[in-house]
Structure formats: C-alpha cells, structure tokens
C-alpha positions in Angstrom: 24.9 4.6 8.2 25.1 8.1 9.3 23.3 10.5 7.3 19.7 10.0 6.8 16.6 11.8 5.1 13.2 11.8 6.3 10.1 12.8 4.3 6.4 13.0 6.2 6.8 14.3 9.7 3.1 13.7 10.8 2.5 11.7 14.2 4.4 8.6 12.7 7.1 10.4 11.2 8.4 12.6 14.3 8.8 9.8 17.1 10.5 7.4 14.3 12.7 10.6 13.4 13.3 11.0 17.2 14.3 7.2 17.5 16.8 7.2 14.5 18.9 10.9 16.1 18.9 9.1 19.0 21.0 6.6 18.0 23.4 9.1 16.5 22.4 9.1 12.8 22.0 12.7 11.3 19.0 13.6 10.0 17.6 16.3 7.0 13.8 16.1 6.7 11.5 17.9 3.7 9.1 20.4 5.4 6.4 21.8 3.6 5.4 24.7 6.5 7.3 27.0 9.0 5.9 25.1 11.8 7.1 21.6 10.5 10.7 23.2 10.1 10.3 24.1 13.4 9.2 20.9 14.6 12.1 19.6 12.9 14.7 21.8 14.3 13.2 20.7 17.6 13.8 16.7 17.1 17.6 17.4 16.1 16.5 17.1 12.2 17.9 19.7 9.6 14.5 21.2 7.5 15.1 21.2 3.8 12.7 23.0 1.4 12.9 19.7 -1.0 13.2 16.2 -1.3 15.4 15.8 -3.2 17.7 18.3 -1.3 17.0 16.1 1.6 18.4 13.3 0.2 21.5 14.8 -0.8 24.3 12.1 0.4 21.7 10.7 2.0 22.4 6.8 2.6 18.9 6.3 3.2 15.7 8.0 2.7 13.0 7.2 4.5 9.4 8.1 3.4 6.1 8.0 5.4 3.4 10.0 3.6 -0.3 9.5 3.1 -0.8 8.1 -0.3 0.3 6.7 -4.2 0.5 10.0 -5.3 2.3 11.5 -2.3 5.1 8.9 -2.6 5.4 9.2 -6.8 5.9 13.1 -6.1 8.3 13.2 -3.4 10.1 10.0 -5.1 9.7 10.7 -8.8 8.7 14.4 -9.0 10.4 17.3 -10.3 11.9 17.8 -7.2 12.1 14.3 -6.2 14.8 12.3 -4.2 15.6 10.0 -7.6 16.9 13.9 -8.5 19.2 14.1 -5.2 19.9 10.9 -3.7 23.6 9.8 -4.4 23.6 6.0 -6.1 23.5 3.1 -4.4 21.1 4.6 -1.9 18.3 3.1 0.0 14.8 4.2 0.0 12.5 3.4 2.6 8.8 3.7 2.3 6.6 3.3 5.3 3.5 4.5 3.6 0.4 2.4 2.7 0.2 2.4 -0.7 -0.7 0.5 -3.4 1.4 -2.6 -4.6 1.3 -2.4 -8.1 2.5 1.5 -7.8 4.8 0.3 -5.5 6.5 -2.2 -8.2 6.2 0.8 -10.7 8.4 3.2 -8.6 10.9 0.4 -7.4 11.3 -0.3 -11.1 12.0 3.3 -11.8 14.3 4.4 -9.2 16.4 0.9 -9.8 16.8 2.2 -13.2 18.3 5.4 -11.7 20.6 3.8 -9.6 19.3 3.8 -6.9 17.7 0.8 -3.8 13.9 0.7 -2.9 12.5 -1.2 0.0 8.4 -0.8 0.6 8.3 -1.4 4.2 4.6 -0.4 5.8 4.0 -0.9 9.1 1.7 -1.2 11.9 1.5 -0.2 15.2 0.2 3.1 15.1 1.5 6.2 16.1 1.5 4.3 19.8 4.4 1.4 18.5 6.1 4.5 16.6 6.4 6.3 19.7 7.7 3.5 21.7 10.3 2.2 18.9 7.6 -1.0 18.6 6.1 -1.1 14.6 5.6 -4.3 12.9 7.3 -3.9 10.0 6.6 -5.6 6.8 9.3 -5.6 3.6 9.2 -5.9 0.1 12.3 -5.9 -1.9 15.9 -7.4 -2.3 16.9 -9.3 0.8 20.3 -8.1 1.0 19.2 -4.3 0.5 17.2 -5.2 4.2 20.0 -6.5 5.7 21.9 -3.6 5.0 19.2 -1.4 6.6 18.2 -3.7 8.8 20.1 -1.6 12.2 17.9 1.6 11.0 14.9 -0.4 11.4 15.6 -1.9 14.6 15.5 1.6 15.8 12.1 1.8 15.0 10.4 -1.6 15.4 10.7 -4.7 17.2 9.6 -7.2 14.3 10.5 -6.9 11.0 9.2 -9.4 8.4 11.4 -10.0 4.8 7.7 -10.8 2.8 9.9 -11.1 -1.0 10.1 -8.8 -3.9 8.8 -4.9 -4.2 5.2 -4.8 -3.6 5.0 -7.9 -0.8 5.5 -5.8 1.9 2.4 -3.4 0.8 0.8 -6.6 -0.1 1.2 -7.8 3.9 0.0 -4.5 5.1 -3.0 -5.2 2.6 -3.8 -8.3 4.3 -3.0 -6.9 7.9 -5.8 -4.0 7.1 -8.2 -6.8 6.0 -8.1 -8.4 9.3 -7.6 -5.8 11.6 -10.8 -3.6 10.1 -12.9 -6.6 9.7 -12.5 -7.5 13.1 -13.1 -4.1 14.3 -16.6 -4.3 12.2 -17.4 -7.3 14.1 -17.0 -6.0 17.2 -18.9 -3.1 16.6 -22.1 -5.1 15.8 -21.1 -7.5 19.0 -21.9 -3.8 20.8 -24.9 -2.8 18.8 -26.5 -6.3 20.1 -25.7 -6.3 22.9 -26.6 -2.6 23.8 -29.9 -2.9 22.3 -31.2 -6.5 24.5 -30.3 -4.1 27.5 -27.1 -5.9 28.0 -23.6 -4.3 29.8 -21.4 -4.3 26.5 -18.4 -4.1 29.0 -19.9 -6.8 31.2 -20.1 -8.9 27.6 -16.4 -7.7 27.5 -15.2 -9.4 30.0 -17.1 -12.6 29.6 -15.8 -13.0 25.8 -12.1 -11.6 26.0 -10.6 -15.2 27.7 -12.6 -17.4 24.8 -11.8 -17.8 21.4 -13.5 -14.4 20.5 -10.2 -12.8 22.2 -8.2 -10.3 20.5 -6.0 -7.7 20.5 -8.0 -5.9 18.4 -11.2 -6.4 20.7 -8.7 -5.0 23.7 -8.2 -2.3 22.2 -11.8 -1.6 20.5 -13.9 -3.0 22.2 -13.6 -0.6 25.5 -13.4 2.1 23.5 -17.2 1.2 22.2 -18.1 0.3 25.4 -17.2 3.8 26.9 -18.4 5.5 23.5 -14.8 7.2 23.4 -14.0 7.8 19.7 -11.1 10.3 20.2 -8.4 9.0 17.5 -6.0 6.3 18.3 -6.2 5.1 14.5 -8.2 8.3 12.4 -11.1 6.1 10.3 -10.2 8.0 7.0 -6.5 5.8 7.0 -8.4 2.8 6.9 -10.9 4.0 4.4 -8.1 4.9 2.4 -6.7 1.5 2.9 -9.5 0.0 2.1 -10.2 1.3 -0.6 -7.0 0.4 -2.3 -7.7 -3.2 -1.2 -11.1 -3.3 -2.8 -9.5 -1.7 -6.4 -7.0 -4.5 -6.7 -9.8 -6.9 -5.6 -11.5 -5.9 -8.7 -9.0 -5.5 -11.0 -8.3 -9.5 -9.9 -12.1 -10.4 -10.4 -11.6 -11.7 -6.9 -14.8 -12.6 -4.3 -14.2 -10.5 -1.3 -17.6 -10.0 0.5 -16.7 -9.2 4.3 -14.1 -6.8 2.5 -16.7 -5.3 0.9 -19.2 -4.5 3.6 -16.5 -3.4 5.8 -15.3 -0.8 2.8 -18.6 0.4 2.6 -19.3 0.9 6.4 -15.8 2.9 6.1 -17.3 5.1 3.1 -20.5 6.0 5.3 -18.3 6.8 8.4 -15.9 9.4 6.4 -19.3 10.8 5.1 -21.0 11.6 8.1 -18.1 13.3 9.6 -16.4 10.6 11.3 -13.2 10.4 9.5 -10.5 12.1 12.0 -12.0 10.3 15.0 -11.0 6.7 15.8 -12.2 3.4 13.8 -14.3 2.7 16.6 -16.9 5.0 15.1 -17.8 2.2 12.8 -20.5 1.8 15.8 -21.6 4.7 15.1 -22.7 3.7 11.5 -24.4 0.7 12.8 -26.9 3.1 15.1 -27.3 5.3 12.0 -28.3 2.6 9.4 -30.3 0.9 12.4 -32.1 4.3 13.4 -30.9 4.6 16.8 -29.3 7.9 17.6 -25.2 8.0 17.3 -23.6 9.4 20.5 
C-alpha cells in the first residue's frame, strides 16, 4: 500500500504519521486549523480540509481521535470518509471508543463497501514515538493481514482479539488494569507518606516482589517525586473509564474496584487535574483525606 489517510494529528497521530512516510507510503491527513496543516506539511503529509477528501484513493485510513462521536463524524458524517474512500478500503481506528459503537459503524461502512478494523492501542504517546504500541484488533482476520505491514510501522505487538468491537473490548480490559493499579499505588504512597515513611525507599523494597510492575515503574516514581507533568493526561482515562462503567451497567455486571477507581477519576478532572498525568490520583487521596495536595 502506498497512499494512505490520516485523521487526528494530536501527540499520537504525528509520530505514527512520521513512522508510516518513513517507510515510503504517501500520506493526506484532515486538518481542522492552519497550524495543524502546517504541522502536516512539516511530517511529509498533504493537509486536506475534509475527511472524506482525505481518503480519496486512499487504501487505508487511519483514524486516532478522542471519542464515539469524533469517529461517527469523521467516519459517517456529512463529510465523512464512507463519502470518499474508494471500495474495498481499509479503515483503521486507533481511538478508544466504545464497542458497541464500534460494531455499529463497522456494520455501516461494510454496507458501503468498504473494510473496518478497530485497532486501539497502548503505549502512549512514548511507544507511538518510538514505533512500539501494543496494538489490539477487532475485525476480519484477513482484512489484518492485509494491513498487517502498516501496523508494523507503528507497533511491535499486534494482537488479532476476533470480530469488530474485540479489539475496543481489549483496550477496555487493558484500562481496567492499568488504572486500577495506578489507584493502588497511589494509596501504597498516601500510607506510606503519612507513617513518616520514604515512599521511594518503599519503592525500592517492593519493586523485586510480587507487587512489581510496569505500571508501578512508571507511577510510582512519579508519586514519589510529586511530578504530575503528563505522560498519560487523567481526563483519557476518565474518559475511558467512563465508557467501561456504562457498558458495566448496561450488563447489570458487579464491578466495584472499577467503580471506585471511575469515581477517583471524576474527582481528579474536577479539581483541575485532568491535563496533568494519572499520577494525580494521589492527589485525590490527600484531598478526601484532608491533607494538602502538592
């Protein structure tokens, strides 16, 4: 494949546009603002004033915006790729979104003609930058294989999960564990702070044990320092969370740590937090335990 679209140049969208011109493939990207053109034009990409004049004989579009309704409208819009793309062509969305949306547009742009793959990943913008993303697929087998070199470009593992909507149903999962964990190390900090004890010294002693992670590598000095700058921006996972916790209910399904954790993420987005990193959750836990948050 040689001519590409890409839709959502934010700090996951640029390096994974950089890593697929690299390779040779052209590129023609939707921008919304003069400044993204010009980001574009700077990666090698051609800026396009619509999506679905991006993926104008396009072989595959890639999407990687922030939520349901962002992919419907640059999907199934007005001006929308199912109004552009050229049958037979693969679209590749790298949002996290819901799964039973996700089924609902793969449904629709199949009756148009044309291939859908949800393929989230995770990473962050760290594994998009270095070509590294986890990436998780949901869809028809043999419309991955056929993709399968464009997403080598951009990850190192890439998972076939089973029909549209697994692979949001992974990332789902993936969210659950990751946040979760980051909860409990925040509280791990918060107790061990307030005995008077070194949280990095605690650190150390816990990281070879079973309590090791690579979730409490990254976090956990993070806390310990009390640096919050983004590496993962809260408001994602709130968002993520809370698309876990409406398909929870809409299953009647028992989810309790989910549920705590989604509504630690609420009170972080509303004191502020939500651009700075995940890590702020241990800021909540000084707030609701009225201790002062750094």
């Amino acid at each position: 494949m040689t001519r590409l679209a890409f839709i959502g140049l934010g700090n996951m969208g640029m390096p994974m546009v950089q890593h697929l011109i690299a390779a040779g493939h052209t590129v023609r990207a939707y921008v919304r603002r003069p400044e993204a053109a010009d980001n574009a034009r700077a990666l090698g990409a051609e800026p396009v004033a619509t999506p679905a004049e991006a993926a104008r004989d396009a072989e595959a579009i890639f999407t990687n915006v922030t939520s349901t309704a962002d992919v419907e409208a640059v999907l199934l819009g007005p001006d929308g790729v199912i109004h552009g793309a050229p049958r037979g062509a693969v679209c590749i969305d790298h949002s996290t979104i819901s799964a039973v949306a996700t089924r609902r547009i793969a449904a629709e742009l199949e009756a148009a003609g044309l291939e859908f793959l949800d393929a989230p990943v995770s990473g962050g913008t760290m594994g998009a930058q270095k070509a590294t993303l986890s990436i998780m697929v949901g869809g028809k087998a043999e419309v991955l294989e056929r993709v399968r070199p464009l997403l080598q470009l951009l990850g190192t593992t890439i998972t076939y999960i089973g029909a549209a909507g697994s692979g949001q149903v992974a990332k789902a999962c993936n969210q659950i564990v990751q946040v979760i964990n980051i909860e409990g190390i925040a509280e791990a900090m918060l107790f061990a702070r307030e005995q008077g004890t070194d949280p990095a010294r605690v650190l150390d002693a816990i990281r070879p044990g079973f309590a090791g992670s690579r979730m409490l590598d990254m976090m956990g000095p993070k806390m310990a320092e009390r640096n919050f700058a983004p590496g993962i921006e809260a408001r994602l996972h709130d968002k993520d969370f809370g698309l876990v916790r409406e398909i929870a209910h809409e299953l009647a399904l028992q989810m309790p740590a989910m549920e705590l954790v989604a509504s630690q993420l609420n009170a972080l987005v509303a004191n502020g937090w939500g651009y700075d990193d995940t890590s702020s959750l241990l800021r909540v836990l000084e707030l609701q335990n009225a201790h002062k948050a750094g």
